[in-house]
DOZASE-989065 format. One line per field, with one value per residue (C-alpha): residue number from 1; y, z, x. Coordinates in nm, 3 decimals. Layout:
REM DOZASE-989065
i: c(NUM,...) $
py: c(Y,...) $
pz: c(Z,...) $
px: c(X,...) $
***
This chain:
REM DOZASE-989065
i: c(1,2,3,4,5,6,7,8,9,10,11,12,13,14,15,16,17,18,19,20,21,22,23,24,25,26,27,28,29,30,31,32,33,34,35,36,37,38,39,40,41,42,43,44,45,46,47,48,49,50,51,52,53,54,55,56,57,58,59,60,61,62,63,64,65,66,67,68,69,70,71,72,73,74,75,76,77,78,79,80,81,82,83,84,85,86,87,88,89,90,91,92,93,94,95,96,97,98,99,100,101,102,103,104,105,106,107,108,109,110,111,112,113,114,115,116,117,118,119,120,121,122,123,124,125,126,127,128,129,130,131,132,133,134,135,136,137,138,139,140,141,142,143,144,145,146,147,148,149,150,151,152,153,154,155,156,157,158,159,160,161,162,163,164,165,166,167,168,169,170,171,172,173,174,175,176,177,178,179,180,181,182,183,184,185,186,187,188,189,190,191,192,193,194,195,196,197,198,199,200,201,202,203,204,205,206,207,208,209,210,211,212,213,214,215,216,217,218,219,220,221,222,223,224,225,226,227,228,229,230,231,232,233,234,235,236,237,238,239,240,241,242,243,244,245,246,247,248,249,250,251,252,253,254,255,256,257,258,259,260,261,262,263,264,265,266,267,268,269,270,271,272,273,274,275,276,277,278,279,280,281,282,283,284,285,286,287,288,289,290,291,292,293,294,295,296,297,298,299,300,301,302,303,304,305,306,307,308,309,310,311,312,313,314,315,316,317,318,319,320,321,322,323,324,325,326,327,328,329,330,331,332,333,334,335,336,337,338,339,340,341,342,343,344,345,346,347,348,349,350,351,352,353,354,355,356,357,358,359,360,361,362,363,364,365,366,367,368,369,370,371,372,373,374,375,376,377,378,379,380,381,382,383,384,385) $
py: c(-0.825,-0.611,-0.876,-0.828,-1.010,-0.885,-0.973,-0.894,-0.935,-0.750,-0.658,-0.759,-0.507,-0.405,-0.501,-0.594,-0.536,-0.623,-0.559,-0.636,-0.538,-0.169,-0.043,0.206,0.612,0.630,0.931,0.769,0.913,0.844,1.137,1.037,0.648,0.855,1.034,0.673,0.516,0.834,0.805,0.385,0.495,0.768,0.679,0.716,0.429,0.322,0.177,0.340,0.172,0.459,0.707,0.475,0.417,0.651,0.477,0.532,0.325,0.344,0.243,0.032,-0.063,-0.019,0.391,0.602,0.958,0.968,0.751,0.357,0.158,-0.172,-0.430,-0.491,-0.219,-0.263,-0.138,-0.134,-0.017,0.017,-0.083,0.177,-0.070,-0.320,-0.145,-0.310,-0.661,-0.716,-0.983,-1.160,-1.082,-1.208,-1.385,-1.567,-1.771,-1.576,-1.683,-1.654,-1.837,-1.693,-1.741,-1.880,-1.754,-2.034,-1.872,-1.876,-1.586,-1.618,-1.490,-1.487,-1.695,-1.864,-2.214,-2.290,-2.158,-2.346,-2.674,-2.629,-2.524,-2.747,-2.494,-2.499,-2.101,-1.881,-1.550,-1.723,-1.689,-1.366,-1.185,-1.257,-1.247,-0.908,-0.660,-0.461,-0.634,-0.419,-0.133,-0.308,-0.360,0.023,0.081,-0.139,0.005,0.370,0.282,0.089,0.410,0.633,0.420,0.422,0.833,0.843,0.694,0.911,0.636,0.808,0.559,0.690,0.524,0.619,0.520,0.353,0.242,0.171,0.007,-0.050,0.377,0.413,0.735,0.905,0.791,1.063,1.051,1.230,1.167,1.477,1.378,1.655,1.573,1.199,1.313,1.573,1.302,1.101,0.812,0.910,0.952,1.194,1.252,1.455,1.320,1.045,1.084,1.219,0.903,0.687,0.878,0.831,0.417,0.346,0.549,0.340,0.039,0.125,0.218,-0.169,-0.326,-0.405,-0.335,-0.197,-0.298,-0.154,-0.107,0.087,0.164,0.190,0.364,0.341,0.610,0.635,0.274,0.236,-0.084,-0.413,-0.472,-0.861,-1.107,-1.354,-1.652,-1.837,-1.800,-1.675,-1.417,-1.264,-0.904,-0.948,-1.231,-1.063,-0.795,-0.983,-1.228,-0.860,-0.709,-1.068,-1.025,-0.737,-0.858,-0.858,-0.819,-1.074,-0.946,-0.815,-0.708,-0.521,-0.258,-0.311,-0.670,-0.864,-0.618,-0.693,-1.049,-0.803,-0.680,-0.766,-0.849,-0.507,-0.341,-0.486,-0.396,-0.108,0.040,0.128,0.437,0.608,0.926,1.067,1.434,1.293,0.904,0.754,0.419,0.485,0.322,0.504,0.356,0.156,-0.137,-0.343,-0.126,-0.098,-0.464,-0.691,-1.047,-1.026,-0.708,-0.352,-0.137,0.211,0.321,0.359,0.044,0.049,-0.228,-0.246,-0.451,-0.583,-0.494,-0.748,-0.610,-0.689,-1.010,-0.883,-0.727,-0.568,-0.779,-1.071,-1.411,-1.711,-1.927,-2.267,-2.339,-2.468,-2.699,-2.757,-2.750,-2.567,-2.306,-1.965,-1.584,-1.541,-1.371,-0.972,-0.802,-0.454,-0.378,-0.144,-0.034,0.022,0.018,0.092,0.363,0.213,-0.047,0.145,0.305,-0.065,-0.175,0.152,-0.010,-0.376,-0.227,-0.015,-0.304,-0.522,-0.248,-0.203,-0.566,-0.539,-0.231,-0.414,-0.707,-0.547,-0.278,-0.434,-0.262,-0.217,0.147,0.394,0.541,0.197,0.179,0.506,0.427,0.109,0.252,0.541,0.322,0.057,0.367,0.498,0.171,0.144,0.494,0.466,0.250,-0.097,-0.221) $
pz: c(2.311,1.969,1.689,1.331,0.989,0.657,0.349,-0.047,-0.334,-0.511,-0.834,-0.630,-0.550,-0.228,0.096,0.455,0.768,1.157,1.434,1.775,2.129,2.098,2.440,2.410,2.408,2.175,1.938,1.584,1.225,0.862,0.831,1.067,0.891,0.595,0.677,0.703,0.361,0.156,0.325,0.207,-0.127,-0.180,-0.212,-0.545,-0.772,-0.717,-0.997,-1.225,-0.996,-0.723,-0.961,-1.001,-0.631,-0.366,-0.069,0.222,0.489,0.554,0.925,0.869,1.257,1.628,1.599,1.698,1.729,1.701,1.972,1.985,2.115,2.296,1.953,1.629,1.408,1.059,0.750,0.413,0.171,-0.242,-0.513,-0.767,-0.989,-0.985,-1.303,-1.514,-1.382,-1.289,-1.541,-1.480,-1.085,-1.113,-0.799,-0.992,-1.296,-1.656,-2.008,-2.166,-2.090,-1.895,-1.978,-1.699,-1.593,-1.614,-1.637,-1.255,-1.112,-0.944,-0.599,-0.574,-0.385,-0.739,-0.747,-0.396,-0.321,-0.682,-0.546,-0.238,-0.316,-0.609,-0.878,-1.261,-1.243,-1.091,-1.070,-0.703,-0.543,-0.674,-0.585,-0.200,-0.192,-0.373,-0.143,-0.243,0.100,0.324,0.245,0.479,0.770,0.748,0.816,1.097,1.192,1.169,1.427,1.700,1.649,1.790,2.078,2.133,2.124,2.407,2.613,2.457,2.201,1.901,1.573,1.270,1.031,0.763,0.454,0.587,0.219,-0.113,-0.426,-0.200,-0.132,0.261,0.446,0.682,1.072,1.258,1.598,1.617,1.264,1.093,1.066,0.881,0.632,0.592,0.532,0.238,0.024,-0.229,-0.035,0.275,0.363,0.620,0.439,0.126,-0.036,-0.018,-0.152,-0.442,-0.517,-0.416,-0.676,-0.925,-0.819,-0.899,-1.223,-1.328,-1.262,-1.447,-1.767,-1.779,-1.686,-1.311,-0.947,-0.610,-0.276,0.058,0.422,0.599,1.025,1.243,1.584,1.901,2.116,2.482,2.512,2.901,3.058,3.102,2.759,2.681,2.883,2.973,3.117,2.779,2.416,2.228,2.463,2.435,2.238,2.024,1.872,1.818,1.706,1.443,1.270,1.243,1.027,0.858,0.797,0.543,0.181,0.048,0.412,0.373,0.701,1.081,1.324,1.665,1.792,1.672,1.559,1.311,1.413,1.784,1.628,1.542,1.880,2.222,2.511,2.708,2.417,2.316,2.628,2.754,3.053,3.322,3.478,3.764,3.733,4.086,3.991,3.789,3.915,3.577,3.472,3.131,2.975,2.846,2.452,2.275,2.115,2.211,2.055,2.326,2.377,2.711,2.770,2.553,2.753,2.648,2.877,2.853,2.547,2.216,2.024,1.699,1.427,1.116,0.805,0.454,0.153,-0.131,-0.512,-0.581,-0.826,-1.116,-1.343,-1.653,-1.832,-1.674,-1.585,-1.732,-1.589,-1.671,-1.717,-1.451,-1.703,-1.967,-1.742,-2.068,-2.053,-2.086,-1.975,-1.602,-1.640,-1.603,-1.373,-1.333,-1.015,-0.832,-0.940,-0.563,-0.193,0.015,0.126,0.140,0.309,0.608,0.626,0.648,0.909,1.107,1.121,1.230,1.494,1.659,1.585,1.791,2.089,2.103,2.174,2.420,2.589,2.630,2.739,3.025,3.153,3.001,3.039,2.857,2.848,2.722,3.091,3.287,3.045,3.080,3.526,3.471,3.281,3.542,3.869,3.686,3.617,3.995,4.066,3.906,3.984,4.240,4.300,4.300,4.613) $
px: c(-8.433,-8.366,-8.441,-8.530,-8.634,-8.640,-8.756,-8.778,-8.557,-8.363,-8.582,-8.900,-9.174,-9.004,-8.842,-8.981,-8.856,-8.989,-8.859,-8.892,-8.791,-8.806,-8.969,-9.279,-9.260,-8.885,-8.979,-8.962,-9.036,-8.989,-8.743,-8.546,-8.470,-8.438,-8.114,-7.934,-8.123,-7.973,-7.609,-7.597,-7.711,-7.431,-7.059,-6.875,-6.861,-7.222,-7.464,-7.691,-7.955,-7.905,-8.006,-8.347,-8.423,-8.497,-8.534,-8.773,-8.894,-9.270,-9.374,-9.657,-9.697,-9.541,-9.586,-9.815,-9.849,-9.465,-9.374,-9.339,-9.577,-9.361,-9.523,-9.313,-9.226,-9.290,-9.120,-9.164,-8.900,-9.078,-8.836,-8.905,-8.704,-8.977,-9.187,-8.858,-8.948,-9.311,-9.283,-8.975,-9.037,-9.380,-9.484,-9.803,-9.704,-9.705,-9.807,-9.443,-9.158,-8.835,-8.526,-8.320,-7.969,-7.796,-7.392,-7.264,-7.047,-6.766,-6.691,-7.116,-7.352,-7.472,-7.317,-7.366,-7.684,-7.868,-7.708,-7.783,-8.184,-8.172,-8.258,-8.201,-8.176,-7.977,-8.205,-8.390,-8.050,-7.924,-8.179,-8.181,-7.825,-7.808,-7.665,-8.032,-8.146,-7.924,-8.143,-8.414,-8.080,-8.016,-8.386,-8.365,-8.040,-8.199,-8.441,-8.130,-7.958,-8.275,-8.274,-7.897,-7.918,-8.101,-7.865,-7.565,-7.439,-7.288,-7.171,-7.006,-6.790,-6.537,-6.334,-5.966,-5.863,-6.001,-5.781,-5.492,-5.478,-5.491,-5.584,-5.400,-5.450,-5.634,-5.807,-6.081,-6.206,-6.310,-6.692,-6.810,-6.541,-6.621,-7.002,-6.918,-6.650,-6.793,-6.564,-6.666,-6.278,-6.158,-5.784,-5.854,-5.581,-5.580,-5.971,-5.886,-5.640,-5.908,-6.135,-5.876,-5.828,-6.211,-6.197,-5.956,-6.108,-6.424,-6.241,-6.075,-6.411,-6.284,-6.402,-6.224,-6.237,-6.128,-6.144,-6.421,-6.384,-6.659,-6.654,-6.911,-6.855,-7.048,-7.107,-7.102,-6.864,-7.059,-7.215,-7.144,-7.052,-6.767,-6.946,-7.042,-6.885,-7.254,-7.278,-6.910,-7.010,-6.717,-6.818,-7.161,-7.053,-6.768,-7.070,-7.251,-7.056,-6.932,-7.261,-7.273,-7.235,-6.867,-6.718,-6.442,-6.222,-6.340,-6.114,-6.193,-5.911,-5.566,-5.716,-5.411,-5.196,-5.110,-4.958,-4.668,-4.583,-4.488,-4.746,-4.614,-4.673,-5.056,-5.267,-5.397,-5.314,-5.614,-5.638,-5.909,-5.999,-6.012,-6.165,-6.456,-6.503,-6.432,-6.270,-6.048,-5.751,-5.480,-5.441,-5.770,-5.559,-5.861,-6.091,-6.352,-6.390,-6.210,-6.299,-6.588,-6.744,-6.767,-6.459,-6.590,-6.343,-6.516,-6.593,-6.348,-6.402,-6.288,-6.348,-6.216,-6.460,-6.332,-6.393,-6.721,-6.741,-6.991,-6.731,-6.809,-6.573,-6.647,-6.475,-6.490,-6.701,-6.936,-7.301,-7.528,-7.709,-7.413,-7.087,-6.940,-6.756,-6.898,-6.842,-6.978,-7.365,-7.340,-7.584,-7.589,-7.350,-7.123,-6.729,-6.663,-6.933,-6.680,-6.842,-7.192,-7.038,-6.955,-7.322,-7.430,-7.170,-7.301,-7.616,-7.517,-7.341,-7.603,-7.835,-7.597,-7.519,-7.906,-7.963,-7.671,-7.864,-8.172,-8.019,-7.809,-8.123,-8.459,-8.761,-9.069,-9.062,-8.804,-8.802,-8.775,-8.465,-8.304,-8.353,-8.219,-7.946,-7.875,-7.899,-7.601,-7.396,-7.445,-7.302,-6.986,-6.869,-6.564,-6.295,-6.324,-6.190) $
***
C-alpha cells in the first residue's frame, strides 16, 4: 500500500522522504510537489525562517523520464538554514564545546521526550519534533495527491477560525479566494479580523490558534472498512491529522456537534438517483464517512490548531539539570500556522485516501488501477435490491 518515512531535523542539512506503493507510469515532476511546498510555507503570521527557506523536493529515485517506475520514491528537501548551524548541527563531533538547552517549554515535546531518551539536552528532541519535518509530509502528500487526480479526487482546505474570529459558513468554498488570503479564509471579513487577532498577539509577545477544514471531494463509496477497528477510515484518517504538530482536536462531519441534537435530526437521509444511477444523501452531517467506510459525499474534517507554545515572552518554566526555576528557552517560531496547518492536513489526507485507493483496487500499474477502479464503479451503479 501507500507508506512513507521521513527523516531530518529541523536545523539539520535537510529532510528525507521515501515512499512506497506508488504503481508505475503516474506522470510526476519537481514542479508539480512544488506548488504544495510554497502553499505550507505561506500563511500570515509565519517566522522569519520562511523568508530563509525555499523549499523543493528533489526526486532522487522511483522516476524516470517523467513517469514512476512501481520502486520507492525518494525525496530530498535542503535546509538552506543549515549554513547557521553546521556547527551546532554537526553530525561528527567538534573541537568546542556546546552549550546545551537545558530550559524546557511548555506545551512542547521537551520534558517528555529528554526523560524518555534520557538526554541532558533538549536541542535532540526539538529538532525532530519541530513542525520543520512536515515539509518532508507535504512532499509526500504532493505526490498521493497526483495519484488521487487521476481518479477525479479533488482536496482543498480552508481557514474556519483563528484567535477565537470564525468565518462565515459557505458551501461551496470560494477556492480561489482561500488561495489569494494571507489566512487562507474564504470570508473576507472575517480575514481581515483574523489579520488584526495575530497582530495583536505579536505586539504582547503571544501566539494564536484556530480551526482549519479539510474537504475530499470524488472519493467513490467503499473506501475503509467495517469488519475490524484499524481498518475503519475514520480512525485513519483522525490519527492523520492528530498527527500534524499542534493539532489538539479532529472531528469528521458535524463531529461534537451532533451531541447537541436529536437522532432524527443527526443522520443523513439516502437518496437514488434514477436519471443518472447515483447513490447520494441529502445533508453531509457525517462528513463523507458511515460505519468506518467512505459514502460517496465529500470527506469533511476539521481540526483544532492550539497557540503554538514558543512565545516571545515566554513562560516560566524549570531546568532540566537544576529543577530551578527559569524563563522557558525561546526558539525562533510562528505567531499563528493556521493556515500552514491546513496545507499539511491536505496532505495527510490524500496520503491516507491514497492508501485507501490502493488498498480497495491494487495494481502495479497506474492502468491496472484506473480498470480496477472502473469495473468496482460498474458494479455499484443501480439499486441495491
Amino acid at each position: 500500500m501507500f507508506r512513507f518515512l521521513t527523516a531530518g531535523e529541523s536545523h539539520g542539512r535537510g529532510l528525507v522522504a521515501i515512499i512506497e506503493g506508488v504503481p508505475a507510469g503516474l506522470p510526476l515532476d519537481e514542479d508539480y510537489i512544488a506548488r504544495d511546498l510554497v502553499r505550507r510555507q505561506g500563511g500570515y503570521g509565519r517566522s522569519a525562517r520562511m523568508e530563509i527557506e525555499q523549499d523543493r523536493a528533489e526526486i532522487l529515485s522511483g522516476v524516470r523520464h517523467g513517469l514512476t517506475i512501481g520502486s520507492p520514491i525518494s525525496l530530498l528537501i535542503l535546509n538552506r538554514d543549515w549554513e547557521n548551524w553546521k556547527e551546532i548541527m554537526s553530525i561528527p563531533p567538534v573541537e568546542r564545546e556546546i552549550g546545551p538547552v537545558t530550559c524546557l517549554r511548555p506545551g512542547h515535546a521537551d520534558l517528555a521526550g529528554t526523560l524518555k531518551y534520557g538526554l541532558g539536552d533538549v536541542r535532540p528532541i526539538l529538532e525532530r519534533a519541530s513542525a520543520r519535518e512536515t515539509a518532508a509530509r507535504v512532499a509526500v502528500g504532493a505526490v498521493a495527491r497526483r495519484f488521487l487526480e487521476e481518479f477525479g479526487i479533488e482536496i482543498h482546505s480552508h481557514t474556519l477560525a483563528i484567535g477565537g474570529i470564525w468565518a462565515k459558513s459557505t458551501w461551496p468554498v470560494n477556492r480561489d479566494q482561500v488561495e489569494k488570503s494571507p489566512v487562507r479564509c474564504a470570508d473576507s471579513e472575517a480575514e481581515g479580523l483574523m489579520i488584526a487577532a495575530i497582530d495583536a498577539a505579536r505586539e504582547k509577545g503571544d501566539t494564536v490558534g484556530g480551526i482549519f477544514e479539510v474537504v475530499a471531494t470524488g472519493v467513490p463509496i467503499g473506501l475503509g472498512s467495517h469488519v475490524h477497528w484499524d481498518r475503519k477510515l475514520s480512525g485513519k484518517i483522525t490519527q492523520a491529522i492528530m498527527s500534524i504538530n499542534a493539532v489538539k482536536g479532529v472531528e469528521i462531519g458535524d463531529g461534537f456537534a451532533l451531541a447537541d441534537i436529536p437522532g432524527s435530526q443527526a443522520h443523513d437521509i439516502i437518496k437514488w438517483d434514477s436519471a443518472n444511477r447515483k447513490w447520494h444523501h441529502a445533508s453531509n452531517r457525517a462528513g463523507g464517512i458511515e460505519g468506518g467506510m467512505t459514502n460517496g459525499e465529500p470527506v469533511v474534517v476539521r481540526a483544532v490548531v492550539k497557540p503554538i507554545p514558543t512565545l516571545a515572552k515566554p513562560l516560566p518554566s524549570v531546568d532540566l539539570r537544576t529543577g530551578e526555576v527559569v524563563e522557558a528557552h525561546v526558539e525562533r517560531s510562528d505567531i499563528c500556522v493556521v493556515p500552514a496547518a491546513g496545507v499539511i492536513g491536505e496532505a495527510m489526507l490524500a496520503i491516507v485516501l491514497a492508501d485507501a485507493m490502493l488498498e480497495k483496487f491494487g495494481g502495479d500499474s497506474i492502468e491496472e488501477t484506473r480498470h480496477n477502479y472502473q469495473v468496482y464503479l460498474a458494479s455499484i451503479g443501480g439499486r441495491i435490491e
